[in-house]
N, CA and C of each residue as an Amber inpcrd file, in Angstrom:
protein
   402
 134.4100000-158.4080000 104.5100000 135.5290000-159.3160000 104.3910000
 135.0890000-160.7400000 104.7130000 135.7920000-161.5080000 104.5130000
 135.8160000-163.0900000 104.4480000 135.5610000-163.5640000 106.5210000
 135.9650000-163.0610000 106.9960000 135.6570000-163.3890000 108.3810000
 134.8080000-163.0770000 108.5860000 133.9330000-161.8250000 108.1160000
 132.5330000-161.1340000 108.6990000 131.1680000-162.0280000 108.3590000
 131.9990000-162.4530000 107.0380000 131.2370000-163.2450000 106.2240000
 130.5970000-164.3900000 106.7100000 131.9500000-165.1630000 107.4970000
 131.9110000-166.2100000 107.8860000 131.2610000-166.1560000 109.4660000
 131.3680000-165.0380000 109.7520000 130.6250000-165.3320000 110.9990000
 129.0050000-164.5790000 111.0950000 128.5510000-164.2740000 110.1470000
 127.1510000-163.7580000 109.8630000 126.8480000-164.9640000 109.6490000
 127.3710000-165.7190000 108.4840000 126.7720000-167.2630000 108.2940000
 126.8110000-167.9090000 109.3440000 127.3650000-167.9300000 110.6480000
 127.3560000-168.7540000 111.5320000 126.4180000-168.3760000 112.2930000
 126.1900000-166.7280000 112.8410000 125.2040000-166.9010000 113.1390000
 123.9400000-166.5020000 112.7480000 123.6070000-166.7590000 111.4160000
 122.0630000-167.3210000 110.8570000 121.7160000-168.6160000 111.0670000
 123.0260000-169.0430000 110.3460000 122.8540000-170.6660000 110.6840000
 122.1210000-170.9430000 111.8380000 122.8290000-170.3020000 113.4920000
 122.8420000-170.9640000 114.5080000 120.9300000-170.9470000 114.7040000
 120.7160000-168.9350000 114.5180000 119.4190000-168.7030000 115.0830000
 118.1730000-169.8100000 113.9580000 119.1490000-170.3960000 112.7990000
 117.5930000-171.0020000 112.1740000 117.4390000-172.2730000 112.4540000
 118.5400000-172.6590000 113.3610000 118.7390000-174.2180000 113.5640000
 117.2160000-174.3910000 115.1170000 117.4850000-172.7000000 115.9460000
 116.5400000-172.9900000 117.0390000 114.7490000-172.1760000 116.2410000
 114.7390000-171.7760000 114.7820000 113.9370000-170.9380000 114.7640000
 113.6100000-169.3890000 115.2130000 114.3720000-168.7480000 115.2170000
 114.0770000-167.4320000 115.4700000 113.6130000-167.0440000 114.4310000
 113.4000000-166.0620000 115.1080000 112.2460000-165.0420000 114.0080000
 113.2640000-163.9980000 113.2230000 112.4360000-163.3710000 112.6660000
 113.0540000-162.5600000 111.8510000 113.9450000-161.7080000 112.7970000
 113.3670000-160.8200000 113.9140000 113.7300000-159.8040000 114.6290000
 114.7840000-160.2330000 115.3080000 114.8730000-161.6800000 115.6360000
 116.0670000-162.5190000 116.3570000 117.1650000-162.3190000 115.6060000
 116.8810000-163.3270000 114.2990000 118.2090000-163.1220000 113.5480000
 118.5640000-161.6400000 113.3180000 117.5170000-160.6470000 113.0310000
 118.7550000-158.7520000 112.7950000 118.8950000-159.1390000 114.2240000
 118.9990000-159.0740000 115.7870000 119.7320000-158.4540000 116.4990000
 121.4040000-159.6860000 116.3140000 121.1130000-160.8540000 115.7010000
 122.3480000-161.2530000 115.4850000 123.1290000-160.6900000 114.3520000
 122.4980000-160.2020000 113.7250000 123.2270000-159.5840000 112.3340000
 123.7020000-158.3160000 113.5330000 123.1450000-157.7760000 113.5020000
 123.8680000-156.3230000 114.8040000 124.9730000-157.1460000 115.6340000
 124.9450000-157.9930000 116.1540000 126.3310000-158.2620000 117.2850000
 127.5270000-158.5220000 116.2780000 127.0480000-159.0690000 114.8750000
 128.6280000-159.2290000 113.5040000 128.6770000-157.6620000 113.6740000
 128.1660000-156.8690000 112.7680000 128.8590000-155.7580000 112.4740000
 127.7480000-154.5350000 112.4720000 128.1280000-153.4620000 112.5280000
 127.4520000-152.1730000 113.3160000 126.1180000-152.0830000 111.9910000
 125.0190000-152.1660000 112.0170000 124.1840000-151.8340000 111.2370000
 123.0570000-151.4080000 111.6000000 122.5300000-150.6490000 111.0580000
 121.2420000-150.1670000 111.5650000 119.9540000-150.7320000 111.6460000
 119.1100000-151.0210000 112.5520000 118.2420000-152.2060000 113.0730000
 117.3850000-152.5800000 111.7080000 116.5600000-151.2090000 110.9170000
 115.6800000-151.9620000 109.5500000 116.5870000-152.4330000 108.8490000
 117.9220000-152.2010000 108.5830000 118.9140000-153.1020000 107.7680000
 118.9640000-154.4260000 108.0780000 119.3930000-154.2620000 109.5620000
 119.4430000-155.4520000 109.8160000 117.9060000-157.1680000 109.3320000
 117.8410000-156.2110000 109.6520000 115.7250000-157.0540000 109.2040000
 115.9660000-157.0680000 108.2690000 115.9580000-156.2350000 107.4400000
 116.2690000-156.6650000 105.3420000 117.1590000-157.8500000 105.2390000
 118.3610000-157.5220000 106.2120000 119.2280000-159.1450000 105.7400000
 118.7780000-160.3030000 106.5710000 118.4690000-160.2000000 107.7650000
 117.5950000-161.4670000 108.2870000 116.1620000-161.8960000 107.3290000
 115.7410000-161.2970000 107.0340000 113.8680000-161.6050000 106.0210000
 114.6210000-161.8270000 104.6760000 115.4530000-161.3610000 104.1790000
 116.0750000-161.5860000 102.8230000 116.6800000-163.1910000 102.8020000
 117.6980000-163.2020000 103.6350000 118.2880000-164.5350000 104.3990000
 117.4350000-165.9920000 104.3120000 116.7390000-165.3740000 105.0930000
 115.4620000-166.4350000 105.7000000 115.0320000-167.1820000 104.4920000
 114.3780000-166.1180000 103.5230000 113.2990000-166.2380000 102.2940000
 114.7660000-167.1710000 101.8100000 115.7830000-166.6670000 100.7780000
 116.6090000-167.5110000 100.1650000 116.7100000-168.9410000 100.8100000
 116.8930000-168.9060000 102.1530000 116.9100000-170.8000000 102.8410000
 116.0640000-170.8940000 102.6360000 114.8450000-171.1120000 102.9340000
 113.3720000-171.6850000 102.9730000 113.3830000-172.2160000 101.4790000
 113.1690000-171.1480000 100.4140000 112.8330000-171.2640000  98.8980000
 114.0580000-172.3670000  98.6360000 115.3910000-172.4770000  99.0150000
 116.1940000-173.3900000  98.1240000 116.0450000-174.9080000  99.0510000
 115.1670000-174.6750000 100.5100000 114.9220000-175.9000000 101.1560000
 113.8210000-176.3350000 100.5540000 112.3600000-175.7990000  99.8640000
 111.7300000-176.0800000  99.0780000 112.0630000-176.6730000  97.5060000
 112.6120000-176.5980000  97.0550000 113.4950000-177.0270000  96.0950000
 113.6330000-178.3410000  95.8050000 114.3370000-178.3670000  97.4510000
 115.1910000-179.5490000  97.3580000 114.1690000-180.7280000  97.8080000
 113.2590000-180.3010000  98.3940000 111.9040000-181.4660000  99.1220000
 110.8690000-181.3210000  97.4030000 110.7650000-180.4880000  97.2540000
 110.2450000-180.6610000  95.6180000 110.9170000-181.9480000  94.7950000
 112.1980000-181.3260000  94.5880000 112.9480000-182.8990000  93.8940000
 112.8610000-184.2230000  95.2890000 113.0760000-184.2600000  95.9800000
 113.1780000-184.8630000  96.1860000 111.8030000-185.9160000  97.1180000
 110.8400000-185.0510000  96.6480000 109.6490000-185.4710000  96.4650000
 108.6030000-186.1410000  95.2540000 109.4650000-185.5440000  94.4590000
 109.3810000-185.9950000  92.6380000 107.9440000-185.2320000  92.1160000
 107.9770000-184.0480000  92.6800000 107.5000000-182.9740000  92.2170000
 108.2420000-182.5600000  90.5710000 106.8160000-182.7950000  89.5100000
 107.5430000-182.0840000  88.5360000 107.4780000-180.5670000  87.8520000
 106.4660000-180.1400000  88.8150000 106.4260000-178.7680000  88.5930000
 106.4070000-177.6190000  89.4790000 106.3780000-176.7380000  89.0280000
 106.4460000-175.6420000  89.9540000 105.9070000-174.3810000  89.4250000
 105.0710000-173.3240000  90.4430000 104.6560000-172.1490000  90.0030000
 105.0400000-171.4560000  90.6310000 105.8010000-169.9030000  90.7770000
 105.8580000-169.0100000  91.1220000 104.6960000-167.5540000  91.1480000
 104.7040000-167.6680000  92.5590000 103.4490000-166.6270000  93.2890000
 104.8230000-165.1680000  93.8190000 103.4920000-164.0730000  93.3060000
 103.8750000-163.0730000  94.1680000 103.0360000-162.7500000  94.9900000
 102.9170000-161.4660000  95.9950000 102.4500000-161.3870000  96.8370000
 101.0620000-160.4860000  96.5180000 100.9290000-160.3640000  95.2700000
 100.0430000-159.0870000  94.6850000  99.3440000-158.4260000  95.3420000
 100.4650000-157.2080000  95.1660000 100.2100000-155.9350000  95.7580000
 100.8420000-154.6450000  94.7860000 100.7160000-153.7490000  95.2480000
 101.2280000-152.4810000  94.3140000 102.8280000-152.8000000  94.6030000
 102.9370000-153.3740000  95.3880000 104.3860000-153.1910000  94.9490000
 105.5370000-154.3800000  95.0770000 104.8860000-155.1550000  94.6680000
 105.9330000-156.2300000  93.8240000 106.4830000-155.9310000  92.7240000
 107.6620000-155.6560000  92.6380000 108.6890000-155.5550000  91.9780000
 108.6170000-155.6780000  90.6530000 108.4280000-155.0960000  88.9710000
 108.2450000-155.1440000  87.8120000 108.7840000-156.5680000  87.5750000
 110.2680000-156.9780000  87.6270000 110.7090000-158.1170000  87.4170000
 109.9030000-159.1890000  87.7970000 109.1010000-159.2900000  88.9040000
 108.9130000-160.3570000  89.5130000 107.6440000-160.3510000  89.1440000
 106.8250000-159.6380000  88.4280000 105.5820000-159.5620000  87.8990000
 105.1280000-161.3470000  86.9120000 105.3080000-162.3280000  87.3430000
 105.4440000-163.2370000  86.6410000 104.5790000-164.4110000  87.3360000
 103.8260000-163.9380000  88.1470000 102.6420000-164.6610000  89.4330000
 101.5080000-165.4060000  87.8840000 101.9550000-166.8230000  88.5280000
 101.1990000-168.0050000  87.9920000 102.0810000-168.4140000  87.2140000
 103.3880000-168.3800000  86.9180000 104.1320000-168.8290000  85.4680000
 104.6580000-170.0380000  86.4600000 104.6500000-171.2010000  85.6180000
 104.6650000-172.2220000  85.7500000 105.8130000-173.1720000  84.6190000
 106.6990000-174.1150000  85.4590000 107.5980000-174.4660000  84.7420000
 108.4170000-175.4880000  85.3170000 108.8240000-176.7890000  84.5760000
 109.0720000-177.8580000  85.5230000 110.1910000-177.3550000  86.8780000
 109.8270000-178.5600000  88.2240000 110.8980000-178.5520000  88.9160000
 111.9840000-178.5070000  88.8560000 113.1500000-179.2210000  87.5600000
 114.0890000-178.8730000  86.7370000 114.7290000-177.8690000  86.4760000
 113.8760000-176.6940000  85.9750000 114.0200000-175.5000000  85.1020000
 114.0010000-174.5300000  85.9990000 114.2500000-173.5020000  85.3950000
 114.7080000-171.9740000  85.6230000 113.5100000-171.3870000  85.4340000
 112.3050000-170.0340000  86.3120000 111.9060000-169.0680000  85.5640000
 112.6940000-167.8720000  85.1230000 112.1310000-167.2690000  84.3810000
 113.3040000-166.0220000  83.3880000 112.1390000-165.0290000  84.3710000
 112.9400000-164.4330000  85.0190000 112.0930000-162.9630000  85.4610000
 112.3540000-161.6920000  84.4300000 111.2430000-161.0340000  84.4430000
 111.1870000-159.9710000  83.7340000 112.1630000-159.1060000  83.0450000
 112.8340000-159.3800000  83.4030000 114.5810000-158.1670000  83.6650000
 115.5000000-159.4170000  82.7500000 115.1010000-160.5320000  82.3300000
 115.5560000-161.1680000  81.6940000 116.4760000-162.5170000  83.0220000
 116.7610000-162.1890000  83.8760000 117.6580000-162.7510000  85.1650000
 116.6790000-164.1460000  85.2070000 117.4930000-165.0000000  85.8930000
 116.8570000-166.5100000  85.6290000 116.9960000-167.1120000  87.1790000
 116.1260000-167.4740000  87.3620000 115.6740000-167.9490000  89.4260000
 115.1920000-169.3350000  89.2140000 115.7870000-170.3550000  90.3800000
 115.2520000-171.2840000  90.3120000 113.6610000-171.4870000  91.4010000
 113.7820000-170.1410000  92.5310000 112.7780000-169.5430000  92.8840000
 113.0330000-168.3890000  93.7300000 112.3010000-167.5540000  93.9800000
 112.5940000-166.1350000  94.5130000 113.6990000-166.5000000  95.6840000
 114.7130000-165.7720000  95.3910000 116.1880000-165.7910000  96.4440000
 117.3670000-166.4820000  95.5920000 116.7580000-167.6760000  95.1940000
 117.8770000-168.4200000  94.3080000 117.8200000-168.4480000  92.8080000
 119.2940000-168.1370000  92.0390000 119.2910000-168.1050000  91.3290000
 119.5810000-169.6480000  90.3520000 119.9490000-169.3790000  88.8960000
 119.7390000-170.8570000  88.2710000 120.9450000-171.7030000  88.7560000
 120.5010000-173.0290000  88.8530000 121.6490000-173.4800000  89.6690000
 122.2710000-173.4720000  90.5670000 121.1010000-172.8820000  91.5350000
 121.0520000-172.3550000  92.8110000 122.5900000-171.1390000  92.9810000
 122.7490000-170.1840000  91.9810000 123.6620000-169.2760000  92.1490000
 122.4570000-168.1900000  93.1280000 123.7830000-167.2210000  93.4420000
 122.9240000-166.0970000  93.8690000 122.1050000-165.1230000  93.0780000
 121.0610000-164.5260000  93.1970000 120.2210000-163.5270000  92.4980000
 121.5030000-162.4750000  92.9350000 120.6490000-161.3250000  91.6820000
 121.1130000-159.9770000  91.9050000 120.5240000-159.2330000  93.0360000
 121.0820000-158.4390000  93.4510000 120.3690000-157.9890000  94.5720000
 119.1150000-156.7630000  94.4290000 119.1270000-156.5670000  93.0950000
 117.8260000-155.8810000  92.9480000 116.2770000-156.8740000  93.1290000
 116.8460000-158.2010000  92.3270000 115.6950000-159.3650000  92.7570000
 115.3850000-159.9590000  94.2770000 117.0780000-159.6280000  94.9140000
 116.9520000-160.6100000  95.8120000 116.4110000-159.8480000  97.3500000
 116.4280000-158.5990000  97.2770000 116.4070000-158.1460000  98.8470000
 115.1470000-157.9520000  98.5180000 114.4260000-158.1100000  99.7920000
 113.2710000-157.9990000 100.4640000 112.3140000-158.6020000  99.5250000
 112.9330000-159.4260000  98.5280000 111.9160000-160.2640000  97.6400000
 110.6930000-160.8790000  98.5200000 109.1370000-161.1650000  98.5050000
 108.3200000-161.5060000  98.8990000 107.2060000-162.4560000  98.1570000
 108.2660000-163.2810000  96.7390000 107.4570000-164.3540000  96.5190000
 107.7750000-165.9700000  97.0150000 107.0490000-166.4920000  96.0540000
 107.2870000-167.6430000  96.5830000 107.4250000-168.6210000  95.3670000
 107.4810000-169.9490000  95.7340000 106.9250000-170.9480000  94.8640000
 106.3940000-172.2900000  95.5010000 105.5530000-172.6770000  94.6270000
 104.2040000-174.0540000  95.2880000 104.5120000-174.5600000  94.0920000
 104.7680000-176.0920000  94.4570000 104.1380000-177.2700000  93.9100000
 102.9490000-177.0370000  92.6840000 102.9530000-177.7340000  91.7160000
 101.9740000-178.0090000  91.0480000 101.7850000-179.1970000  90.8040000
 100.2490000-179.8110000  92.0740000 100.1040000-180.8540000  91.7780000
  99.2100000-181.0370000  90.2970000  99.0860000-182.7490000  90.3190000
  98.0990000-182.9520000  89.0950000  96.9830000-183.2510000  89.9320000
  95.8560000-182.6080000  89.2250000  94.7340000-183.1600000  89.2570000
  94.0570000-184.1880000  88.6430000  93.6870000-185.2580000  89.4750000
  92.8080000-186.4180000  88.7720000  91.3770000-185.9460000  88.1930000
């Protein structure tokens, strides 16, 4: 519901304003509502990744970064969709992940909407800058 909601966001917010860790924020996800501790970690590390990637974003533009590449973590098990490590595409734009779904980088979707949650939980890529080389 809309209150639970609102107070999970409050306290992620609070624990990322001092830096906690992952394990910090699940025992705050546990004091909102009854969940079981690796759950809890999926939505704190899930959480986390979506802020970071759409705070990258925004220091990208507003760094006048015009590109961007998306990295996975390559391993056996990164996700078919997300199989898209080195695709490269302005700061601007959208990548199209595999599954056809469109990210402005792993967590956020185009236009900074939300991903689906098959992309979005426990997602483990990233995205870097592409500078130019002289």
């Amino acid at each position: 519901d809309a209150t639970t909601k609102a107070a999970l966001a409050q306290q992620l917010a609070e624990g990322a304003a001092v830096a906690e860790s992952v394990a910090q924020l699940a025992k705050r996800i546990q004091a909102v509502f009854v969940v079981r501790p690796n759950h809890a970690q999926t939505i704190a590390r899930t959480e986390v990744l979506t802020a970071y990637q759409a705070t990258q974003l925004a220091v990208f533009e507003a760094a006048g970064v015009e590109r961007k590449r998306w990295y996975t973590s390559r391993d056996d098990v990164v996700r078919d969709s997300h199989k898209i490590d080195g695709d490269e595409v302005a700061t601007s734009e959208a990548f199209t992940l595999g599954d056809g779904e469109r990210a402005d980088a792993p967590g956020v979707g185009e236009g900074g909407a939300s991903l689906s949650a098959s992309n979005r939980i426990n997602c483990r890529c990233y995205v870097f800058p592409v500078v130019a080389e002289e």
